[in-house]
TISENU-831499 format. One record per residue (C-alpha): x, y, z. Coordinates in steps of 0.25 Angstrom, whole numbers, plus 5000, padded with zeros to 4 digits. Example, Ala and Ser with C-alpha at 12.3 -4.5 7.8 and 13.67 -1.06 7.14 Angstrom:
+------+------+------+
|    u |    v |    w |
+------+------+------+
| 5049 | 4982 | 5031 |
| 5055 | 4996 | 5029 |
+------+------+------+
This chain:
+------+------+------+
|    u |    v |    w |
+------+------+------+
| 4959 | 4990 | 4997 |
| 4955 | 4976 | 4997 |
| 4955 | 4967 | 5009 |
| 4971 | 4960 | 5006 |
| 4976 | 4972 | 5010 |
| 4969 | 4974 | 5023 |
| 4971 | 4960 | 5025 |
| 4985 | 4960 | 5024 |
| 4990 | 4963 | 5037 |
| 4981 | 4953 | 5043 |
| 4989 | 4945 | 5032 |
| 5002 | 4948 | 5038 |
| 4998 | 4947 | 5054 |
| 4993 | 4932 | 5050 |
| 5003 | 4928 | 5044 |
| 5013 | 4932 | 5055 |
| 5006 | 4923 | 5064 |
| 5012 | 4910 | 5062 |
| 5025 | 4905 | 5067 |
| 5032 | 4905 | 5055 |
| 5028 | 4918 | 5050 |
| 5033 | 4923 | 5065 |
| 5047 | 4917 | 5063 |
| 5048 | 4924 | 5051 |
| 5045 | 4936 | 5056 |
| 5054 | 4936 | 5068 |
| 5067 | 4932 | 5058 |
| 5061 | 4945 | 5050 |
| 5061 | 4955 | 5062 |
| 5075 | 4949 | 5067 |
| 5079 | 4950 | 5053 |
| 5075 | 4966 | 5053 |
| 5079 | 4969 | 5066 |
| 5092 | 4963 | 5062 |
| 5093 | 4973 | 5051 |
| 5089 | 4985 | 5060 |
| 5097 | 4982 | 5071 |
| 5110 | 4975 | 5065 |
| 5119 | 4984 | 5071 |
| 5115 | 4983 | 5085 |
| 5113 | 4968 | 5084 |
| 5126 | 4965 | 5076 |
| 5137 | 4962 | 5086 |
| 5148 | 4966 | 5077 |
| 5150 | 4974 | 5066 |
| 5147 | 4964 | 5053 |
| 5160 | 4971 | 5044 |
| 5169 | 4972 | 5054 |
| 5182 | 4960 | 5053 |
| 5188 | 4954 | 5064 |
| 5199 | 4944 | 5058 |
| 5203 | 4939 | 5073 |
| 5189 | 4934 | 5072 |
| 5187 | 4928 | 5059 |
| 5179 | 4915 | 5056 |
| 5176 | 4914 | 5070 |
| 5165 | 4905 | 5074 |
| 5152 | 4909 | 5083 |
| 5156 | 4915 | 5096 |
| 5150 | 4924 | 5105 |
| 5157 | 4934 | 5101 |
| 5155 | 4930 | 5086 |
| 5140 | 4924 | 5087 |
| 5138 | 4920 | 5072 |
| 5154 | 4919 | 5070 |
| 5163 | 4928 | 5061 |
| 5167 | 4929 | 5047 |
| 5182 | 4928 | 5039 |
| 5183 | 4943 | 5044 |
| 5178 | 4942 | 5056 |
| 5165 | 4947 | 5055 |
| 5154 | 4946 | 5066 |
| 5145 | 4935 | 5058 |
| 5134 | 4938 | 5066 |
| 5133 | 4955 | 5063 |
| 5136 | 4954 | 5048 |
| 5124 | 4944 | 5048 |
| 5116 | 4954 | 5056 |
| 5120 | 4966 | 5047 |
| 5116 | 4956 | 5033 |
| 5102 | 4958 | 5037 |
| 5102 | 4972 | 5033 |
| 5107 | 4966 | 5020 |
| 5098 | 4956 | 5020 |
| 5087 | 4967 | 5023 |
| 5091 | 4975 | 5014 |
| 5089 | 4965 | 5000 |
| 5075 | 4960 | 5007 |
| 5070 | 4976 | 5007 |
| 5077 | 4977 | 4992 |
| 5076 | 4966 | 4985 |
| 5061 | 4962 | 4990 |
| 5057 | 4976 | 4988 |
| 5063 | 4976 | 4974 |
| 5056 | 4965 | 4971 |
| 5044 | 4967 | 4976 |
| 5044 | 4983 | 4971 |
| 5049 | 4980 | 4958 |
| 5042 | 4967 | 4956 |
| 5027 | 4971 | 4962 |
| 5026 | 4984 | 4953 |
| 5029 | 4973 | 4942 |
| 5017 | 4966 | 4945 |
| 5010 | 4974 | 4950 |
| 5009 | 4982 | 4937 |
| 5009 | 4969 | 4927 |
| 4997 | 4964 | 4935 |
| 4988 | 4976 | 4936 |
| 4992 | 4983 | 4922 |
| 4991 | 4968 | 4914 |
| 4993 | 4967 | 4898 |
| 5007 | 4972 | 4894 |
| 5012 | 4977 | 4906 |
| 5010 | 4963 | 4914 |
| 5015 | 4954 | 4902 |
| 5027 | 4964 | 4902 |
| 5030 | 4964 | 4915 |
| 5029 | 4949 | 4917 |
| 5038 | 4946 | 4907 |
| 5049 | 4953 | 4912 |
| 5046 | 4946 | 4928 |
| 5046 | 4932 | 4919 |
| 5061 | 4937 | 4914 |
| 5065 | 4940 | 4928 |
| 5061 | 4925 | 4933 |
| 5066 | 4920 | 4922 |
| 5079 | 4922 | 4928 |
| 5084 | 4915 | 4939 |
| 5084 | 4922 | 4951 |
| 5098 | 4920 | 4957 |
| 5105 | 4922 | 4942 |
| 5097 | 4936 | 4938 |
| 5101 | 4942 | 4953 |
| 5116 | 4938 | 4949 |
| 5114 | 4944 | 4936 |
| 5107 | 4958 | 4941 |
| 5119 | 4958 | 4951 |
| 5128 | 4955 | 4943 |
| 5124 | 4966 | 4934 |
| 5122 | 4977 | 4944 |
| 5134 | 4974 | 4953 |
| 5137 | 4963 | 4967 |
| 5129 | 4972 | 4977 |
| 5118 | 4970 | 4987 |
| 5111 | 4982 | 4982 |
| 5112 | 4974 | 4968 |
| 5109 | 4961 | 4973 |
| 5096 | 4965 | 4979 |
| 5091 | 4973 | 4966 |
| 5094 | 4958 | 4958 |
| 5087 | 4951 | 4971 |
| 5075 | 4962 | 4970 |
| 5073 | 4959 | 4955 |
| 5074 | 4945 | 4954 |
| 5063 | 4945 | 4964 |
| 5054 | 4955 | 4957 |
| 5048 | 4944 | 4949 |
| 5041 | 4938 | 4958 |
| 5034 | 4951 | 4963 |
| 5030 | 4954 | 4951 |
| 5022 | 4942 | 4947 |
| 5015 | 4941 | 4961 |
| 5012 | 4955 | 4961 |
| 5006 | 4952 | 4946 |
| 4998 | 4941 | 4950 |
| 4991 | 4948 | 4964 |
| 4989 | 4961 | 4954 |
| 4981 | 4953 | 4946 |
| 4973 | 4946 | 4956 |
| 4971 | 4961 | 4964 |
| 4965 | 4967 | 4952 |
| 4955 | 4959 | 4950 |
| 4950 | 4960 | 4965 |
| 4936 | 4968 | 4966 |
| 4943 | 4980 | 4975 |
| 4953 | 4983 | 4964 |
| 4941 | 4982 | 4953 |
| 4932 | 4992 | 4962 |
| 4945 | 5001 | 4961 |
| 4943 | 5002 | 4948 |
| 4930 | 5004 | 4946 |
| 4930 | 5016 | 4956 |
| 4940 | 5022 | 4945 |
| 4953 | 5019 | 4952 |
| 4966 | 5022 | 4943 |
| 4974 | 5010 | 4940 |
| 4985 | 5016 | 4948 |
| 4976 | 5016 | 4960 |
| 4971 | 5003 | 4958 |
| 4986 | 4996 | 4957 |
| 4993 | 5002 | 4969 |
| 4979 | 5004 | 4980 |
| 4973 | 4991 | 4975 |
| 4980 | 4981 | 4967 |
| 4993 | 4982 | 4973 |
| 4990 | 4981 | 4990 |
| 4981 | 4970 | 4987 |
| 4991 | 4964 | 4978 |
| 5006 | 4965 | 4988 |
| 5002 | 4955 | 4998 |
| 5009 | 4944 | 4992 |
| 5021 | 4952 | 4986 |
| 5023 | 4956 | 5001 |
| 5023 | 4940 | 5003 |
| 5031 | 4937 | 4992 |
| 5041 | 4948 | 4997 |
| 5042 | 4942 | 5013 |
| 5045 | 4929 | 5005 |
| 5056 | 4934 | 4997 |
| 5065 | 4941 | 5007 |
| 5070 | 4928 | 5011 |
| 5073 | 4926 | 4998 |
| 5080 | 4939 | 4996 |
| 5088 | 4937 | 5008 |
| 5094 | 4925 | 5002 |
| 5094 | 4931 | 4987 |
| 5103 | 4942 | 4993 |
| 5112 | 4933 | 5001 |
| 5114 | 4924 | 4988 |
| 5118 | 4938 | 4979 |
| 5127 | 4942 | 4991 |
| 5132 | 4928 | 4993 |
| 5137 | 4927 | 4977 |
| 5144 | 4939 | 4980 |
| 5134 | 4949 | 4973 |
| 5125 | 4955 | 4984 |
| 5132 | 4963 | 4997 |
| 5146 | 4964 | 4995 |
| 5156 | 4961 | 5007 |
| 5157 | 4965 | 5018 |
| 5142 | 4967 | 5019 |
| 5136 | 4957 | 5030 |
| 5127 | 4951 | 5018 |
| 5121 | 4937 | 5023 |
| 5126 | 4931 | 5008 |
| 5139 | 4938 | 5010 |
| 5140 | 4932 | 5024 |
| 5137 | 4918 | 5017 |
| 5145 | 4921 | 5007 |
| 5158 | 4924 | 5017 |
| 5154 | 4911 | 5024 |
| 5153 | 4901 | 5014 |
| 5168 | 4900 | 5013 |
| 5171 | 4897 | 5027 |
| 5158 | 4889 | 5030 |
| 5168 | 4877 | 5034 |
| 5174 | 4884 | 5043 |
| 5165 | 4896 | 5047 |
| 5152 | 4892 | 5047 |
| 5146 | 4902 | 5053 |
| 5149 | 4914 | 5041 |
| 5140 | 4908 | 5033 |
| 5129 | 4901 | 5041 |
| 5122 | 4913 | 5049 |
| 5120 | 4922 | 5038 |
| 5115 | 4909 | 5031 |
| 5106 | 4909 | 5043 |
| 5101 | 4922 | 5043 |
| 5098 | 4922 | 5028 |
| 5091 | 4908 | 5032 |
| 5082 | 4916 | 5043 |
| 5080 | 4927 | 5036 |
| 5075 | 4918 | 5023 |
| 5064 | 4910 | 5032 |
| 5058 | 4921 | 5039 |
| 5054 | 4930 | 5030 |
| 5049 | 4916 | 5022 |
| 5041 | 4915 | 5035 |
| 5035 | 4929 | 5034 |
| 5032 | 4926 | 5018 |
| 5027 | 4911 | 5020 |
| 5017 | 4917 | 5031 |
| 5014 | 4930 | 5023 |
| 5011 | 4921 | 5011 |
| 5003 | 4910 | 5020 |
| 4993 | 4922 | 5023 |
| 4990 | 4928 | 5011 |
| 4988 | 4915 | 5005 |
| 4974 | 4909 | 5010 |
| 4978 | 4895 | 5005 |
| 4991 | 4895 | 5011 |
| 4984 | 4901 | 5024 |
| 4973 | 4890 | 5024 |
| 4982 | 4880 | 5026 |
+------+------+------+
């Protein structure tokens, strides 16, 4: 086991150290706890209706308002966590599952296999990634399940070529030739060499992209393809909002909030993450 490994929670507790990566981190753990806890800190519940209190504004009964029904603003935004959660865990994991065995494979296997591979992650970014999420969901069906399988593979890509490029740079190193000369299979030297001391830039890349997921999910949900109502979705939320913003302004703008928290946390973490692991980033 080479050295990036040992190294990496070092890595980690470094880069946790600074004032931005610590804002990020707090917005992360109020984000989880959030999800954990939703039903103990949500005032109300988030589908029930209350017409006598629709559209009404921040009180202290209603902290974040109501909606055209009458919902509690404040605990559908608190339960669209779990949604948000939810497409981070899927959609990330997707991608980077789907899209590290990908490289993974191409990068250590070379020849047919690679160019193979690579052509069909050049298809996939040929695409634009908005129109080919609306085209898989479209296919498979308006749901959040759906929309975060389209989210999941339009994001593979990019895990692929990353994890390509660290493979062929791993493979190279001395500790995964010594492997080999000590008669390890090729199995052996792929999964307990190549690929630890390859992943710590996909976990980067994955820190970075949950922001992103977020606001993928939020966008498919806001067209009307991701959750369907009445599912406290943050997109949902916006898109119930953006029809009375006028005159009800708050429907729209905390969920847009929350989705803008959410974003730049997790862009700390990654930012921080990635400030590490890079030594020129670091040396500045």
């Amino acid at each position: 086991m080479s050295a990036t490994v040992a190294a990496a929670p070092g890595v980690i507790r470094r880069a946790l150290h600074g004032t931005g990566a610590r804002f990020g981190l707090a917005i992360a753990a109020v984000f989880l706890a959030l999800t954990v806890f939703a039903p103990l800190v949500a005032p109300f519940d988030p589908y029930e209706q209350d017409l006598s209190n629709a559209l009404s504004p921040p009180s202290e009964l209603h902290w974040f308002g109501a909606d055209q029904y009458g919902r509690d603003t404040l605990s559908r935004i608190v339960y669209g966590t779990r949604t948000a959660l939810l497409a981070i865990v899927m959609a990330d994991g997707l991608a980077l599952l789907v899209g590290g065995s990908l490289g993974l494979v191409a990068g250590y296997l070379g020849g047919r296999v690679d160019a193979s591979i690579m052509r069909l992650v050049d298809v996939l970014l040929a695409f634009p990634y908005l129109l080919l999420a609306l085209i898989i969901v479209a296919v498979l069906g308006p749901s959040l399940t759906n929309s975060v399988i389209a989210i999941g593979i339009i994001y593979t890509p990019q895990y692929a070529r990353l994890m390509r490029g660290q493979v062929l740079s791993v493979q190279a190193a001395d500790f995964v030739m010594a492997a080999r000369a000590i008669g390890a299979g090729r199995l052996r030297v792929m999964l307990r060499h190549v690929l630890p001391n390859s992943f710590t830039p996909v976990l980067v890349l994955a820190t970075l992209q949950s922001g992103a997921v977020v606001v993928e999910t939020a966008g498919l949900s806001f067209l009307g393809l991701g959750a369907q109502p009445p599912s406290p979705d943050w997109g949902a939320l916006l898109a119930d909002g953006h029809a009375y913003f006028l005159t009800a302004w708050w429907i729209a703008t905390f969920p847009g909030m929350a989705i803008f928290l959410v974003v730049v946390g997790f862009n700390l973490l990654g930012d921080a993450l990635r400030d590490q692991y890079d030594p020129r980033l670091r040396a500045r």
